[in-house]
C-alpha positions, 0 to 999 in steps of 0.5 A, a space after each residue: 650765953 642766953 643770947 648766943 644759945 638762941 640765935 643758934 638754935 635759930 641758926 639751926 632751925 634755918 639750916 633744917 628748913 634749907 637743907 633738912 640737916 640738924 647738927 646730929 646729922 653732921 656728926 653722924 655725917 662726920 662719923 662715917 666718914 672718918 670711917 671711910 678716912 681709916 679704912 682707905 688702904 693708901 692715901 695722901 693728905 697736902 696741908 697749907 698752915 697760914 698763921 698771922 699775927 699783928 706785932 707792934 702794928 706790924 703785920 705778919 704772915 707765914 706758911 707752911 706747907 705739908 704732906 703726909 702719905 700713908 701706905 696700909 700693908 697686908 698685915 693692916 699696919 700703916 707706915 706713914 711719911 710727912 715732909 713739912 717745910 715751914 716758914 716762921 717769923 722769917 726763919 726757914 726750917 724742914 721736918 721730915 717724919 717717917 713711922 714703920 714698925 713701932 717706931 718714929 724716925 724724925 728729921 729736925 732743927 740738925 737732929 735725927 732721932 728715933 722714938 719707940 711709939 704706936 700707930 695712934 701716937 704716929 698719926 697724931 704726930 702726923 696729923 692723920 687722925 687730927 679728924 678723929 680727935 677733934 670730935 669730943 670737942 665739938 661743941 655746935 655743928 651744921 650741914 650746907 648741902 652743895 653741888 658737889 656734896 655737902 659741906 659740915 660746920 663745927 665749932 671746937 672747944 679750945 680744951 683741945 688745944 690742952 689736951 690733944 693738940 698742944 701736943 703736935 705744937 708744941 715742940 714747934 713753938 717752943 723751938 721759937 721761944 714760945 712757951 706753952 703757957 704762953 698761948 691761950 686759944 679763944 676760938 676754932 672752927 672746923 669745916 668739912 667738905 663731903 663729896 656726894 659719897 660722904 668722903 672726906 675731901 678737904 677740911 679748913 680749920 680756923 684759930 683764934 688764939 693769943 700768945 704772950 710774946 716779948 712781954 705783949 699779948 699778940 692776937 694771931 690766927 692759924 688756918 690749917 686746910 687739909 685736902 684728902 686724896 684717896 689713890 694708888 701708887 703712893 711713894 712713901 718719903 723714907 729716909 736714905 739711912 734709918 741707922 743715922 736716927 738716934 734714940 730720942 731722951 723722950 718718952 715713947 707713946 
């Protein structure tokens, strides 16, 4: 633990001499632009999810792709839409998340159902405020300035995944036969790109975690990208029929 404390603080004393940026200065960065994330009136989010693991010497891989939009109306409530494709351990499944309202319309595995929940609860769900819970976790952090702005280094404590991320997962995973005491995260790593105005633009997010599967420790990593487009003229994703939804037996949020 003494070792890694000083190479990082000499990892930071490079970074202040190359760029003048110290770790405060990437969280104020981040900060802010979280700010300007929130306030965007309308917006769209495409995700890639890449997870690979290494299964009796057998390596495998599987993507998921996503996107999520959100509309802002003049009373300042959000509606938010994903669709979500996924591709896991060659099984192929969609998702489809809609919120308007106070209430969370979701398409999955043959079942439509209908959940009573506020606004906060809705972005976690979609990813959309993924950004804004990840900062009390973070644990080191570092500024690279770049041609196109600048680009913020974090390392996330794994406690996250038991408080805030291991809620989005893990129906998920359990519907796969993963429990969720069966993961354990070891390392995630968050990178965010800035353009020259602070926005947001891109964040890549880095897992390094094992899960008991079959009996066996199986070692995987999940990549998560997330590029950010600020834009007008942003359809939502909304369902044909909302009266098909049934309420769900789940708590509301």
């Amino acid at each position: 633990m003494k070792t890694r404390r000083l190479l990082w603080l000499l990892v930071c004393v490079g970074v202040i001499s190359l760029t003048g940026c110290t770790g405060r200065d990437a969280y104020g960065l981040y900060t802010k632009a979280l700010g300007k994330y929130d306030g965007l009136k309308q917006a769209e989010v495409s995700m890639k999810m890449l997870l690979t693991m290494k299964v009796e010497d057998q390596d495998i891989s599987t993507v998921t792709d996503a996107m999520v939009k959100k509309i802002r109306d003049k009373e300042g409530k959000d509606q938010l839409s994903m669709d979500m494709s996924m591709d896991f351990l060659d099984q192929k499944r969609n998702m489809q998340m809609y919120y308007a309202d106070g209430s969370l319309y979701v398409d999955y595995a043959d079942q439509k159902t209908k959940s009573a929940i506020t606004e906060d609860a809705a972005k976690e769900k979609l990813y959309l405020n993924f950004f804004d819970i990840t900062k009390p976790y973070i644990t080191e952090s570092s500024v690279t300035k770049t041609e196109m702005g600048k680009t913020l280094h974090f390392g996330i404590s794994p406690d996250i995944t038991n408080k805030a991320m291991e809620r989005q997962y893990a129906a998920i995973m359990e519907s796969y036969g993963v429990e969720r005491e069966d993961m354990k995260v070891n390392n995630i790593d968050l990178t965010v790109d800035l353009d020259k105005k602070g926005n947001l633009k891109k964040t890549v997010v880095a897992f390094v975690a094992n899960i008991q599967f079959d009996g066996k420790t199986v070692p995987f990593q999940y990549d998560i990208t997330s590029e950010v487009k600020a834009t007008t003229g942003v359809t939502l994703a909304v369902p044909d029929d909302l009266q098909e939804y049934i309420e769900s037996d789940e708590p509301s949020a």
